[in-house]
Residue frames relative to the residue before (quaternion, step in Angstrom):
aa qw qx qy qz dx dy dz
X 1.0000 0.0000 0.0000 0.0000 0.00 0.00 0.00
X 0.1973 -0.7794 0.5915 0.0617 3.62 -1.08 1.15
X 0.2411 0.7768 -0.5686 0.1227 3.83 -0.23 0.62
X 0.1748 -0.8693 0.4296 -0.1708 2.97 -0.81 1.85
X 0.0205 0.9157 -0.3771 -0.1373 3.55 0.61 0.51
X 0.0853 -0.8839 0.4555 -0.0622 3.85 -0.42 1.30
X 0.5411 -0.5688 0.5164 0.3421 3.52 -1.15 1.13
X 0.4437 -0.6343 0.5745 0.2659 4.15 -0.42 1.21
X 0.0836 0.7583 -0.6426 -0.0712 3.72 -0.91 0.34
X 0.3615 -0.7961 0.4708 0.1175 3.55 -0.85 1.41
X 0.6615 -0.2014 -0.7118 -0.1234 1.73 -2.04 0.54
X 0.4570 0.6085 -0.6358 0.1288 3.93 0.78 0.22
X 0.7925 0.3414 -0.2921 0.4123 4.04 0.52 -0.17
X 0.3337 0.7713 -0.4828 0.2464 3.01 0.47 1.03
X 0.4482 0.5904 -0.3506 0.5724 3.07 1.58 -0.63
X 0.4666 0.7841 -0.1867 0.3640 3.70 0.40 -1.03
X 0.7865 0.0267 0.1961 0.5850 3.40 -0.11 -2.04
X 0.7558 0.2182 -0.5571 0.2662 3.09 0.29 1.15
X 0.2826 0.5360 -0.5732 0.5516 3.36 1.41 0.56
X 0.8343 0.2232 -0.4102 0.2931 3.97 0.05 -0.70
X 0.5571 0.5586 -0.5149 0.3355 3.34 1.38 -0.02
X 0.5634 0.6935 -0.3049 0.3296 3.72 1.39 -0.99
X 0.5023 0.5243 -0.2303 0.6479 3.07 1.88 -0.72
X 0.6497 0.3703 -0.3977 0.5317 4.02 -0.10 -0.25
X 0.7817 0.2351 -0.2784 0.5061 3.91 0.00 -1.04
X 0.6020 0.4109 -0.5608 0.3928 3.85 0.26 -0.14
X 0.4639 0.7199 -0.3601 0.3701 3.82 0.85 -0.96
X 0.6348 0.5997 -0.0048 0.4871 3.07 0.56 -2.55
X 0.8293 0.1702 -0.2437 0.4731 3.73 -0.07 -0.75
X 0.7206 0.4542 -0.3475 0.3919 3.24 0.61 -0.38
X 0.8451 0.1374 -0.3713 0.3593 3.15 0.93 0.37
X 0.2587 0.5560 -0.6188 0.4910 3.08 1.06 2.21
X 0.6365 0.4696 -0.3698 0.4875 3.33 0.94 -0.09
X 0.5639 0.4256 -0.3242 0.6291 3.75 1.11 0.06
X 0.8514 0.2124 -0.3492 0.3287 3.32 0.62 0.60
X 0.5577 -0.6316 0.2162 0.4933 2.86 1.57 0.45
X 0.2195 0.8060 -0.4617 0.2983 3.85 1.60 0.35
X 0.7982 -0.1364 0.1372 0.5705 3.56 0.61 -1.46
X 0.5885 -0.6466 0.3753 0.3077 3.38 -1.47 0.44
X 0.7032 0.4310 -0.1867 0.5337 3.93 0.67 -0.92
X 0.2743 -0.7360 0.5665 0.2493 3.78 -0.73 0.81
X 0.7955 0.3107 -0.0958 0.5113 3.74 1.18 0.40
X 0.1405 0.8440 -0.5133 -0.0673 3.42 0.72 0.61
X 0.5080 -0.7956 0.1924 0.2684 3.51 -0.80 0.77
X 0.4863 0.6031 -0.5518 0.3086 3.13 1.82 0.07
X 0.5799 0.5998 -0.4766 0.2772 3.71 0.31 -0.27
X 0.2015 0.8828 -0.3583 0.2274 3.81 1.27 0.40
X 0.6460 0.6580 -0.0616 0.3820 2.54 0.99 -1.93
X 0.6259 0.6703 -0.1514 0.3688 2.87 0.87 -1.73
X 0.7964 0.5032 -0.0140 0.3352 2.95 0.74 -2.00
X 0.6039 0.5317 -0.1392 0.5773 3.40 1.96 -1.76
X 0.9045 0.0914 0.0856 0.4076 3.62 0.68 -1.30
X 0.0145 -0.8218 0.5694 0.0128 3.29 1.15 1.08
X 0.6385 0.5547 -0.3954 0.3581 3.61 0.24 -0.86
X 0.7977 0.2290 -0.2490 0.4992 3.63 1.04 -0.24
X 0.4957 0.6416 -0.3529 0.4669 3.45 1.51 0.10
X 0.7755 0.2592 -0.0459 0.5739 3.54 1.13 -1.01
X 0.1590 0.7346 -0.5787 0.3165 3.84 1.61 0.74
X 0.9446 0.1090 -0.1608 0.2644 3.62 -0.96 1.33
X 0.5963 0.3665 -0.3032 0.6467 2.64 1.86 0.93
X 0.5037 -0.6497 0.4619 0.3328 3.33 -1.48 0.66
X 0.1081 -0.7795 0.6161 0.0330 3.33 -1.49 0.91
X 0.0893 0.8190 -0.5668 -0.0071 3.22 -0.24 0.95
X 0.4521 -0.7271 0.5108 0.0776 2.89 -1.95 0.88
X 0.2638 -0.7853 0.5524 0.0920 3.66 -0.78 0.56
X 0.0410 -0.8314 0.5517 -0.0518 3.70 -0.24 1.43
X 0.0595 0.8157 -0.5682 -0.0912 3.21 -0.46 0.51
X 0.8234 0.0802 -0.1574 0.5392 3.70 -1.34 1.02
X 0.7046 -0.4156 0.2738 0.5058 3.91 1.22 -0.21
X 0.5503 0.4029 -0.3914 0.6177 3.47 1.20 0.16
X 0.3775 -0.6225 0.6669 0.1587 2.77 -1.81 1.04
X 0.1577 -0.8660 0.4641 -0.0988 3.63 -0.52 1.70
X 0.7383 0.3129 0.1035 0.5885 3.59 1.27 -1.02
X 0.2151 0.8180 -0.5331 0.0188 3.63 -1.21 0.96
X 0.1703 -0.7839 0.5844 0.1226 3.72 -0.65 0.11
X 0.1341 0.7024 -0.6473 -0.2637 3.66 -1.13 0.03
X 0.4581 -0.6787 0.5406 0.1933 3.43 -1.58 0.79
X 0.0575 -0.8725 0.4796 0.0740 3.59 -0.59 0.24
X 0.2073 -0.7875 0.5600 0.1526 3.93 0.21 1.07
X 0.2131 -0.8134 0.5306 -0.1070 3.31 -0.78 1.27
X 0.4209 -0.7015 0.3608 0.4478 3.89 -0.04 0.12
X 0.5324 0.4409 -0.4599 0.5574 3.61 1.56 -0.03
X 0.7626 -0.3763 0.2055 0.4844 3.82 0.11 -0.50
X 0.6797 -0.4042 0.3394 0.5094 3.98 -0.11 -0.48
X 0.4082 -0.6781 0.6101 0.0370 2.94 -1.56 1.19
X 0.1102 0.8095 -0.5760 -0.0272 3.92 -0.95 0.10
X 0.0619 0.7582 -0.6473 0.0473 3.03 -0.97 1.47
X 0.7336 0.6230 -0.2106 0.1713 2.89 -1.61 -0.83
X 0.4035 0.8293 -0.3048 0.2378 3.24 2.11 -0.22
X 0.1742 0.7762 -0.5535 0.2467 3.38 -0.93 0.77
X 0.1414 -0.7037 0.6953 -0.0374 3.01 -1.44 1.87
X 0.3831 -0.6766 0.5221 0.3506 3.77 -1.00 0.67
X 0.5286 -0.8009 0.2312 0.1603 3.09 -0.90 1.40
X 0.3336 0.7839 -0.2530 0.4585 2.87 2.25 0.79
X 0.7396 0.2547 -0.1112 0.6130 3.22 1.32 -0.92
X 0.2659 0.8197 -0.4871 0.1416 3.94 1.13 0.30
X 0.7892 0.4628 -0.0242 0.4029 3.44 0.09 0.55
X 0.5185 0.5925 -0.1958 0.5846 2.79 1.90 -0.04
X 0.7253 -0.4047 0.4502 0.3279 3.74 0.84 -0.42
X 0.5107 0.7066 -0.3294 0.3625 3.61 1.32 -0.63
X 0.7218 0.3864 -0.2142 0.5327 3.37 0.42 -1.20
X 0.6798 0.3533 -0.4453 0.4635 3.91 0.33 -0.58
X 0.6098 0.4764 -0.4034 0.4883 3.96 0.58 -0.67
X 0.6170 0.3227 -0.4167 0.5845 4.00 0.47 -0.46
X 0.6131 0.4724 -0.4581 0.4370 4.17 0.18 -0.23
X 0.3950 0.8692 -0.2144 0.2061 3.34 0.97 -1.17
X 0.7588 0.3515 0.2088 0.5071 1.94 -0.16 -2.90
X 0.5363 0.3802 -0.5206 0.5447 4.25 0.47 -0.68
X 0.7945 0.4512 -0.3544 0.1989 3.44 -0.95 -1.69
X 0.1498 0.8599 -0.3877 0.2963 3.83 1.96 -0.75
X 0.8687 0.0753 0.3386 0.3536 3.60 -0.58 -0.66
X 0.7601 0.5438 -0.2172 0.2817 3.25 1.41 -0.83
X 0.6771 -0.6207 0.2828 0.2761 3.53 -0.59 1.15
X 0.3558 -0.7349 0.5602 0.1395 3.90 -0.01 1.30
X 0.4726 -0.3875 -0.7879 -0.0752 1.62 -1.53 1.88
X 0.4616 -0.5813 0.6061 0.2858 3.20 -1.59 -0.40
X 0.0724 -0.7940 0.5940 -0.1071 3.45 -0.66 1.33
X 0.1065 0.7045 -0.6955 0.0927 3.79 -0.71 0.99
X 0.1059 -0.7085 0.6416 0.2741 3.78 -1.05 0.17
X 0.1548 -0.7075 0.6829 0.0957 3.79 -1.32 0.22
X 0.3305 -0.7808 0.4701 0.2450 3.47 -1.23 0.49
X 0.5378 -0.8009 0.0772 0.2517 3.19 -0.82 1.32
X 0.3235 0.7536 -0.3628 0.4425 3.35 1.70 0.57
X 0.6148 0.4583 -0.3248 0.5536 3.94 1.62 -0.53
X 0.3266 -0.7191 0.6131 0.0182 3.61 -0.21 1.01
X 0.7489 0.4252 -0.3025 0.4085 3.35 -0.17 -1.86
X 0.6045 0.6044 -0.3178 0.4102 3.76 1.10 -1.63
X 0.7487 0.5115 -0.2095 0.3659 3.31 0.18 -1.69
X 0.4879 0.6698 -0.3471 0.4391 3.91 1.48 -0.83
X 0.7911 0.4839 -0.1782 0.3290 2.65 0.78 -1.91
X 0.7327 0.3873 -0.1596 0.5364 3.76 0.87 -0.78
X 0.6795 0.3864 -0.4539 0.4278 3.29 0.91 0.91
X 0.4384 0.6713 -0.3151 0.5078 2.82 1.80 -0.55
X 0.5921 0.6262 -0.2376 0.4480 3.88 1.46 -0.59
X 0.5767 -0.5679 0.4577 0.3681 2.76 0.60 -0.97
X 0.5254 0.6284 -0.3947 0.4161 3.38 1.55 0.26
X 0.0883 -0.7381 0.6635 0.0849 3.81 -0.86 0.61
X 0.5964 -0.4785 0.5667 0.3068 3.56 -1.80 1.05
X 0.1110 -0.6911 0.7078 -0.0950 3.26 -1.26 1.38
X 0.7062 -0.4631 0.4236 0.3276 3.50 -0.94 0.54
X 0.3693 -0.7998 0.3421 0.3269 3.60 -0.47 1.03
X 0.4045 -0.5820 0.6960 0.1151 3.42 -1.41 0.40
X 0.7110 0.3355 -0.0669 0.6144 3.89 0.98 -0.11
X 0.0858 -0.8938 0.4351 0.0669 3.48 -0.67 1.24
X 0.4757 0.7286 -0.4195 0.2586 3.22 1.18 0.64
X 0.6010 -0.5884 0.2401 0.4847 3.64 -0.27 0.85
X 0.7740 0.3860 -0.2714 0.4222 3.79 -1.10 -0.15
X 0.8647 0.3328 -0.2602 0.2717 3.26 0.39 -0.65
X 0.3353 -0.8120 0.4653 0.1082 3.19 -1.05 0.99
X 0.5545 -0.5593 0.5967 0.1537 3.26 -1.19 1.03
X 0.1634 0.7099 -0.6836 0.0448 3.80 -1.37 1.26
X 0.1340 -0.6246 0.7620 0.1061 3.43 -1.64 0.64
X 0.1460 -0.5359 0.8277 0.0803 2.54 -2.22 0.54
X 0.0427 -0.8291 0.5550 0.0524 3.80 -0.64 1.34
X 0.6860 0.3593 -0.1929 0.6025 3.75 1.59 0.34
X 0.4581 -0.4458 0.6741 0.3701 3.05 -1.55 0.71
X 0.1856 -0.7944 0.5405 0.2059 3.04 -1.54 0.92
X 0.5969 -0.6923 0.2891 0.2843 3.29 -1.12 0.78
X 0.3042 -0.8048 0.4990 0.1037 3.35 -0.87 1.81
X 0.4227 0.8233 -0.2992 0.2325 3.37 1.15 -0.22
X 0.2790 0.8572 -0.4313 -0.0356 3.51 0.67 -0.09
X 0.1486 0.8587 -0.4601 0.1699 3.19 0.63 0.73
C-alpha cells in the first residue's frame, strides 16, 4: 500500500478536488436530508466549490490523500487569526480504514497554528474517534445547527511515548 499525502497545486488538481470535494458535500447533504436536517440533497451554492476549487479554497491549504495512485482523501486547512480552521474532510468510503483520514489529520495539524477547530456531525462515529483520539475535545458550539458538534485541539499533542 502507497499513501501519500500532498499540498494540491492548481490549476493541475483541480479536476481532482472537486470530484473529491463533490464527493464530501453530495455524501454530507444527502445524509442531512435522511434526517430531516435539510430539504434539497444538493444545494447549489456548493457549485462553486465543486467547478472552481482553485478559487473557492484560494488561501488555504488543501491537501490531498492518494492512495496506491488514486486520489482517495482530502482536507482543507485554513489559518485564521485565532489559529486554523479545517474543513472539508473526506476519505472515500472505499479506502476507510486504511489510515487515510489519520495521515490527512496528520499532515493539516503539521505546522498548524493552535487552536485548531473542525466541527463533524454527530452521526460520524468513525470521524469523531478519530479527532479525539488526537487530541481534539467538544467545545461549545460556534454553529447552530442541530447535530453538529464543535472540536478543538489547543496543543500539539504529545508524540512522545516514551
Amino acid at each position: 500500500m502507497s499513501l501519500v499525502v500532498r499540498t494540491a497545486v492548481f490549476p493541475r488538481d483541480a479536476v481532482p478536488v472537486g470530484e473529491l470535494v463533490g464527493a464530501y458535500l453530495g455524501q454530507t447533504e444527502a445524509e442531512k436530508v435522511e434526517r430531516g436536517l435539510a430539504d434539497e440533497a444538493f444545494p447549489a451554492r456548493y457549485a462553486r466549490e465543486i467547478d472552481d476549487p482553485a478559487a473557492s479554497f484560494m488561501g488555504r491549504r488543501v491537501l490531498v490523500a492518494t492512495l496506491d495512485g488514486t486520489d482517495v482523501g482530502l482536507v482543507v486547512a485554513s489559518t485564521t487569526p485565532g489559529g486554523t480552521d479545517i474543513s472539508r474532510f473526506w476519505t472515500d468510503p472505499l479506502v476507510r480504514g486504511r489510515g487515510v483520514g489519520s495521515a490527512l489529520l496528520s499532515s493539516a495539524l503539521d505546522g498548524a497554528a493552535r487552536p485548531v477547530r473542525l466541527s463533524v456531525w454527530d452521526w460520524r462515529g468513525p470521524a469523531l474517534r478519530m479527532y479525539l483520539a488526537a487530541g481534539f475535545e467538544v467545545v461549545p458550539s460556534w454553529d447552530d445547527r442541530p447535530r453538529l458538534l464543535c472540536l478543538e485541539l489547543r496543543s500539539v499533542p504529545n508524540r512522545d511515548h516514551r
